[in-house]
N, C-alpha and C positions, 0 to 999 in steps of 0.2 A: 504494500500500500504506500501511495505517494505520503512522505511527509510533509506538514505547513508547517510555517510559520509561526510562532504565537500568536501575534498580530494576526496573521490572516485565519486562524482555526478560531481565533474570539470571534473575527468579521462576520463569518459563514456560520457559526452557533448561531450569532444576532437576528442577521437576514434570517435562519430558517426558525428559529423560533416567533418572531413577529414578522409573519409575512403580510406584506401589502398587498389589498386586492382590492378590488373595485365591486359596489354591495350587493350584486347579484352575482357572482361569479358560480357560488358552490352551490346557489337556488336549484332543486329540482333534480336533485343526483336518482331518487329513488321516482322519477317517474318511469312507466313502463316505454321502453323502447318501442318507436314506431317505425315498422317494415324495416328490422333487425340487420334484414342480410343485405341489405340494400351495400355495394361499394362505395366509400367516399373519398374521394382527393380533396383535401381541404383546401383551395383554393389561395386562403389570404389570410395570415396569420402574423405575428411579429415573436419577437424575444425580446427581453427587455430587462434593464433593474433601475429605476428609476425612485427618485421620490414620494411619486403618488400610487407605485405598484410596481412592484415585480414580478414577471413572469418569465418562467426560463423553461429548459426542455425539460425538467421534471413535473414544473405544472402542467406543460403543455403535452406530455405524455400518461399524463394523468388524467388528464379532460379526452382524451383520443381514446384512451382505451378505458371508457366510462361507462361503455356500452353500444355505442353506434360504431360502424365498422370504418373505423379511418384505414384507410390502408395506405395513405401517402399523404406529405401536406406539403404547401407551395411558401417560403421566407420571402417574406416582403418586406422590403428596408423601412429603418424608422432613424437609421443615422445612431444606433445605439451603442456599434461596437466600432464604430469609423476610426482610425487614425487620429493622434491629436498633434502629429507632428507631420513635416513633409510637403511637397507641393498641393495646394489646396484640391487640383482635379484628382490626385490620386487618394483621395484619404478615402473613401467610398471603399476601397481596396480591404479595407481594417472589418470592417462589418457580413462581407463575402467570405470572408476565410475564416471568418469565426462561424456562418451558419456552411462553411462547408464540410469544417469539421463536426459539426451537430450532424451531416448528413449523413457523413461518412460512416459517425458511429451508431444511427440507425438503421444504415442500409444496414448492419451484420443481421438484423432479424430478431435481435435478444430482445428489443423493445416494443414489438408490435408495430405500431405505426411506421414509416418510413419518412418519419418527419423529415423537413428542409428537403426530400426529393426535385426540389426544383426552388432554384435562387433567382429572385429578381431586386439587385441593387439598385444602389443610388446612382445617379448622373447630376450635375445642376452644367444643362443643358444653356446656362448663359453662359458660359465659358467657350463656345462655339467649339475651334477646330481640337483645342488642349483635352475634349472629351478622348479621342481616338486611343493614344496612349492606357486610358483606364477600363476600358473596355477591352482593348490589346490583353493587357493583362490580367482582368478579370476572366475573360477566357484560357489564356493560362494558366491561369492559378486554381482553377474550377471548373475543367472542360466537361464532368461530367453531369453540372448540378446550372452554371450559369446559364440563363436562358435570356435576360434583356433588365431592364432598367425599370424606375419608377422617378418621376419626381413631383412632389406635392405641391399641387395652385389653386389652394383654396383660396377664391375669391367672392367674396360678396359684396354688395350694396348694402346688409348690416352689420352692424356691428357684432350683434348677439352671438354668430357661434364662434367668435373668439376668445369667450370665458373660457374655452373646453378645448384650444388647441395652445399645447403650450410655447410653440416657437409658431410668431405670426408666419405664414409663407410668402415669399415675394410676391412681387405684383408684375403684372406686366412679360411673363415670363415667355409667352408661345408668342407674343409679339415683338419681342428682341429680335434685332436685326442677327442674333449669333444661333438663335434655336434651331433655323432649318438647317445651317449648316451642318450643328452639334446633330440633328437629327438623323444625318443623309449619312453619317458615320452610321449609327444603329443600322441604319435600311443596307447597305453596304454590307451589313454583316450578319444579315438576318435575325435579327434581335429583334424581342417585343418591345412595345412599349405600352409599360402600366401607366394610365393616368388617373390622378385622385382632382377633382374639381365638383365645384356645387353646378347644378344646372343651369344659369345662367353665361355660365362660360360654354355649352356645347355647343352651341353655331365654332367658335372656334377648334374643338377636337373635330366637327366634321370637316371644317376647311384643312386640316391636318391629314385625315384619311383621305380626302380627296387628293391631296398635293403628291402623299407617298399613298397608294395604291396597294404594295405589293408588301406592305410592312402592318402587321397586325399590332394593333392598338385593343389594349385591354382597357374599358372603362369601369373602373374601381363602383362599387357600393352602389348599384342601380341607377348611378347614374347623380346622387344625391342631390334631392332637391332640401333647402333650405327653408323650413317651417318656423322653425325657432320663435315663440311668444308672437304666433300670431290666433285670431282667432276666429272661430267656425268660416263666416266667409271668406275671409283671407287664405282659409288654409284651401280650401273648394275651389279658387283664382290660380291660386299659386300651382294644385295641382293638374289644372285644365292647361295651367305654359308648360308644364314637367311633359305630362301626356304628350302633347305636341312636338315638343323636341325630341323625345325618347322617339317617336316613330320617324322621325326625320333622319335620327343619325342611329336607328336600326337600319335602313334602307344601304349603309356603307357596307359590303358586304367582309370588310377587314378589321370591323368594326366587334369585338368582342363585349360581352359584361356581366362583371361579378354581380351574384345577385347575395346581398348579405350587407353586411352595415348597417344594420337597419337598427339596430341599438345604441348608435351614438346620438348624444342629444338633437344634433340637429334637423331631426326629421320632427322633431315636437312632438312627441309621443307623452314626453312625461315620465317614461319608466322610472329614469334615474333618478327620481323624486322620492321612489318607492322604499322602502325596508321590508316590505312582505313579498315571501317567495312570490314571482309571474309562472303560472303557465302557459304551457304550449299554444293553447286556446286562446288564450289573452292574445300572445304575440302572433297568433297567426292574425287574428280577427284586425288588427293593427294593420300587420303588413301586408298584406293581402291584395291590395289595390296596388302596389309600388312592384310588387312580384308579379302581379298577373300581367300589367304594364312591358316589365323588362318583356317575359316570355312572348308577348304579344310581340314586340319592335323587331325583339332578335332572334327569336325562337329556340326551341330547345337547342340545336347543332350548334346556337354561337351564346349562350348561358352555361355561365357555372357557379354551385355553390361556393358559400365562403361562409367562416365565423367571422374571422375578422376578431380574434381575439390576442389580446386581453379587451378592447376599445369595446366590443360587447357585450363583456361583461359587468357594464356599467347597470343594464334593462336587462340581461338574460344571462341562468344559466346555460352552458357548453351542451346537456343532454335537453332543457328546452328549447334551446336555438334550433338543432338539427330536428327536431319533434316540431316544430313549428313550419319549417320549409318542408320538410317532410308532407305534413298535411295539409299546408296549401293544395301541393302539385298530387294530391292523393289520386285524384283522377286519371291523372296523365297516362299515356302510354307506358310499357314497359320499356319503348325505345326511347323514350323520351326523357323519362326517366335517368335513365343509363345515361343519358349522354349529361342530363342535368348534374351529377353527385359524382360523374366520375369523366366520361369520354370527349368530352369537349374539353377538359382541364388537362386529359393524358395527351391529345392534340396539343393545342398551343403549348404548354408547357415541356412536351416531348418525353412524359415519365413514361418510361415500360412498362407493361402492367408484371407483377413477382409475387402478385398474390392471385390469379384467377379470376380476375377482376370479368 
């Protein structure tokens, strides 16, 4: 066994005895699993040890193997394990080799899940041509797990859902004279790219899909429209523009989208108000209209699920999240299905299926 430090075996006593979580995280461990065998690639998840929560691969192998069948999940950057030294474009670099090694030591099979099966880092695509280089190397350093980039542009007209994002994101980002360039590196190397925005910026991710064609664009969180302290008829406005732009920039056919997120405050739901366990029922009856929505734009072959945790487990626990999308789509085909919780995620993200899937 590796020995620590003093210092560091006091550190890691601390953290695991007062672990940070977010108040719905462990809600709903004992509801019955719905359609059991169903396979999942979790689509969009993070690692973290932060301030206001911690969650690292023990939690996040602990919420996977809870009962619903994860059999792989997709590291989506959050900038937690970046570099704090070094030229600014490569620090992105610090954050991939730390979930590649999560990967690596899930692929051996001892833990269930196959978490980090598929890495998507950081770029801050205003840097223009200096992206090439970290990309160069992110593929080196992780040709088995890298698959493309994300960078966060959350933009709104209000204020409110910046109480709940702890580093504001720039502005102005896909409008930088340096982003297509920075962009035309990805497409050049066939790389995704995950984007996180509220709905009022997607007229600009469809002018994106239009521009690069041939470069699949994953839109994070159904597309997130921005509710936040508005009320009945505001919220009924806001979702008749969401409706209309989701069917606009489904019609991109390169145009992918996670459907999940649906637990961060910004959809005004209220959960994270709560202290009493949610179920499934609750949260489907909520999201329901924002899921039928995606499936409607993009259809099953270009939707995939996601937790999106720890950020959802603000409104839901990890076994009524998946119970809740589950029973939306109860309907659906069993092709449809399939492709929802696992086959469009083994697609774009290019995981192998090693479990039967």
């Amino acid at each position: 066994m590796l020995a620590l430090s003093a210092p560091v075996s006091i550190a890691l006593a601390q953290a695991q005895a007062q672990p940070r979580r977010y108040s719905q995280m462990l809600a709903g461990r004992d509801e019955p699993i719905l359609d059991p065998d169903i396979p999942i690639i979790d689509t969009h998840h993070h690692l973290l040890d932060r301030p206001d929560v911690r969650y690292m691969i023990e939690d996040y192998l602990a919420d996977a193997n809870s009962g619903h069948r994860v059999i792989a999940s997709v590291y989506v950057e959050t900038m937690a394990f970046a570099w704090t030294h070094g030229p600014e474009a490569l620090r992105p670099i610090g954050e991939i080799e730390f979930a590649n090694g999560i990967g690596a030591m899930c692929d051996s099979g001892r833990y269930g899940c196959r978490a980090c099966a598929a890495i998507v880092g950081h770029a801050d695509f205003r840097l223009g041509d200096q992206i090439a280089g970290l990309l160069d190397q992110a593929v080196q350093r992780a040709p088995e797990r890298f698959r493309g980039v994300r960078q966060t542009m959350l933009e709104s007209s209000s204020e409110a859902p910046y109480r709940f994002i702890p580093t504001r994101p720039p502005k102005g980002v896909m409008k930088s004279p340096s982003f297509r360039p920075a962009f035309a590196h990805l497409a050049r190397r066939g790389l995704s790219f995950d984007v996180s925005v509220f709905d009022e910026q997607l007229p600009e991710v469809i002018e994106l899909a239009d521009a690069f064609p041939d470069t699949a664009i994953v839109l994070n969180h159904c597309g997130l429209v921005m509710e936040m302290d508005m009320d009945k008829a505001q919220r009924e406005q806001a979702f008749r523009r969401y409706r209309k732009l989701m069917i606009e920039t489904g019609r991109r056919p390169n145009i992918y989208c996670k459907i999940g997120g649906l637990g961060m405050p910004f959809w005004g739901f209220r959960f994270e108000e709560r202290s009493d366990p949610i179920g499934y029922r609750e949260l489907a009856d909520a999201w329901r209209p924002y899921v039928e929505t995606t499936i409607e734009a993009f259809g099953a072959s270009r939707c995939m699920m996601e937790s999106n945790y720890p950020p959802d487990g603000r409104s839901a626990g990890f076994v009524p999240l998946w119970n809740a999308l589950k029973y939306i789509v109860r309907s659906a085909s069993a092709d449809d299905k399939a492709a929802l919780f696992h086959g469009t995620a083994a697609n774009v993200y290019r995981i192998a299926d090693k479990a039967g899937a």
